[in-house]
Backbone as numpy.savetxt, mean C-alpha at the origin, in Angstrom:
# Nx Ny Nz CAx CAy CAz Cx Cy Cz
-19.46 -19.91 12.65 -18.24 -19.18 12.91 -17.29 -19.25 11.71
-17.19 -20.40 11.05 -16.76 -20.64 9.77 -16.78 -19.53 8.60
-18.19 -19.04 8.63 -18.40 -18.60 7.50 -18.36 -17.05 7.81
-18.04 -16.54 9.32 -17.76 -15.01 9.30 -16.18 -15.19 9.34
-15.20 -15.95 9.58 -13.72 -15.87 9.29 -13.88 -16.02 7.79
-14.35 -16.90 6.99 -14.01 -16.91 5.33 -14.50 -15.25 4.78
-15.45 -14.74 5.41 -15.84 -13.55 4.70 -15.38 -12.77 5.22
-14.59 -12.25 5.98 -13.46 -11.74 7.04 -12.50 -11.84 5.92
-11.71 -13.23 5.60 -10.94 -12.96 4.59 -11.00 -12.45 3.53
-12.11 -12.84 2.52 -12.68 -12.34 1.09 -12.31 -11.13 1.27
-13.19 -10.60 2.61 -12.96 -8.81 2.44 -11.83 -8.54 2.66
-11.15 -9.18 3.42 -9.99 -8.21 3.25 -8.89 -8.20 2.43
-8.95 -9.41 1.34 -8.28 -10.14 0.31 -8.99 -8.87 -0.57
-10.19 -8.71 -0.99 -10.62 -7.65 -1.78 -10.04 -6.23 -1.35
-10.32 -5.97 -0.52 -9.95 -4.65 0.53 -8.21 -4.49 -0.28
-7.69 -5.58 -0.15 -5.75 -5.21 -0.58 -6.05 -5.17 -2.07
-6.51 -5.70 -2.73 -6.54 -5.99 -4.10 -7.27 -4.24 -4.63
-8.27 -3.87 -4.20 -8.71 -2.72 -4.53 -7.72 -1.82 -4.21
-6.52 -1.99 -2.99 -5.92 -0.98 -3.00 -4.64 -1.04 -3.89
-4.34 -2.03 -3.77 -2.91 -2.36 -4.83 -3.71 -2.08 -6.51
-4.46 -1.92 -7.04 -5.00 -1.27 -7.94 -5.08 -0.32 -8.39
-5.45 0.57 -7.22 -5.45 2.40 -6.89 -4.26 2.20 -6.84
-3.22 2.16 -6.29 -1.91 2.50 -6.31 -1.28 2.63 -7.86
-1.00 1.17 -8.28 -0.69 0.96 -9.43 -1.38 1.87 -10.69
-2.63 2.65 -10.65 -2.99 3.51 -11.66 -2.63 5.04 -10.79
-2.14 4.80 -10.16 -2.01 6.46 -9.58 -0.39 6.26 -9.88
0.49 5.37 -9.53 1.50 5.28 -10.42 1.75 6.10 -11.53
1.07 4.90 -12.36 0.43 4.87 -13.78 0.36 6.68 -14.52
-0.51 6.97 -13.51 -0.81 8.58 -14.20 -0.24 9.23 -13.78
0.64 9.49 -12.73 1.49 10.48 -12.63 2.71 10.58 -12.83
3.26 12.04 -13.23 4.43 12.11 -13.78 5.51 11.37 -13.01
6.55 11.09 -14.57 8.00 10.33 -13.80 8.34 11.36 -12.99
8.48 12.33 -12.81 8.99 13.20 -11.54 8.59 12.99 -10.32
7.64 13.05 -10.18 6.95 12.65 -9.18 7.14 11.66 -8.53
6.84 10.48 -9.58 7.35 9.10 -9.15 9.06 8.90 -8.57
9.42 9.09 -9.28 11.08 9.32 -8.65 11.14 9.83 -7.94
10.56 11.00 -7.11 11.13 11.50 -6.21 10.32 11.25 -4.49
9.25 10.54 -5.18 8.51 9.44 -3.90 9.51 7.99 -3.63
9.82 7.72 -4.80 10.47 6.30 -4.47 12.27 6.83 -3.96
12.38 7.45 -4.15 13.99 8.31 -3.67 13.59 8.81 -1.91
12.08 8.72 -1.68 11.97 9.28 -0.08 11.55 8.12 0.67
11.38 7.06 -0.11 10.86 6.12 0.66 11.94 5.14 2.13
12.89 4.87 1.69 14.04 4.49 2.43 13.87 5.71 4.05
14.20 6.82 3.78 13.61 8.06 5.18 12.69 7.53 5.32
11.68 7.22 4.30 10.29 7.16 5.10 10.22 5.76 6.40
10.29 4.74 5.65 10.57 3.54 6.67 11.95 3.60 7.18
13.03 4.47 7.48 13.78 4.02 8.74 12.72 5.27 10.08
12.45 6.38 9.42 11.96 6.84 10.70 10.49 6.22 10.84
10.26 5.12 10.62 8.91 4.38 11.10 9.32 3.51 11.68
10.68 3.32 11.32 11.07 1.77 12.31 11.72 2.68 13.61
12.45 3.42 13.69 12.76 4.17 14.92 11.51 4.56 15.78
10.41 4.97 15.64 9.02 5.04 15.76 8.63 4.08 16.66
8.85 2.97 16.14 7.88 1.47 16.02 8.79 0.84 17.70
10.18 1.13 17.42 11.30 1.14 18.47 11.15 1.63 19.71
């Protein structure tokens, strides 16, 4: 039982790491416009997820 919770974690320790990767190069390559105007929607984005979640 040990050893399907440790590989349970690995994967999913890998699983975040592969995605925080993709993120950070999709960042990376796309224009500052873009980028600014995702991080300027983000605040809307999580209050209507917490009203949602409510």
């Amino acid at each position: 039982m040990d050893y399907i919770a440790l590989a349970a974690a690995i994967t999913a320790g890998l699983g975040l790491l592969c995605a925080t990767a993709v993120c950070i190069v999709a960042i990376c390559r796309a224009h500052r416009a873009d980028v600014v105007s995702v991080l300027r929607a983000l605040p809307g984005l999580v209050t209507a997820l917490l009203r949602r979640k409510l």
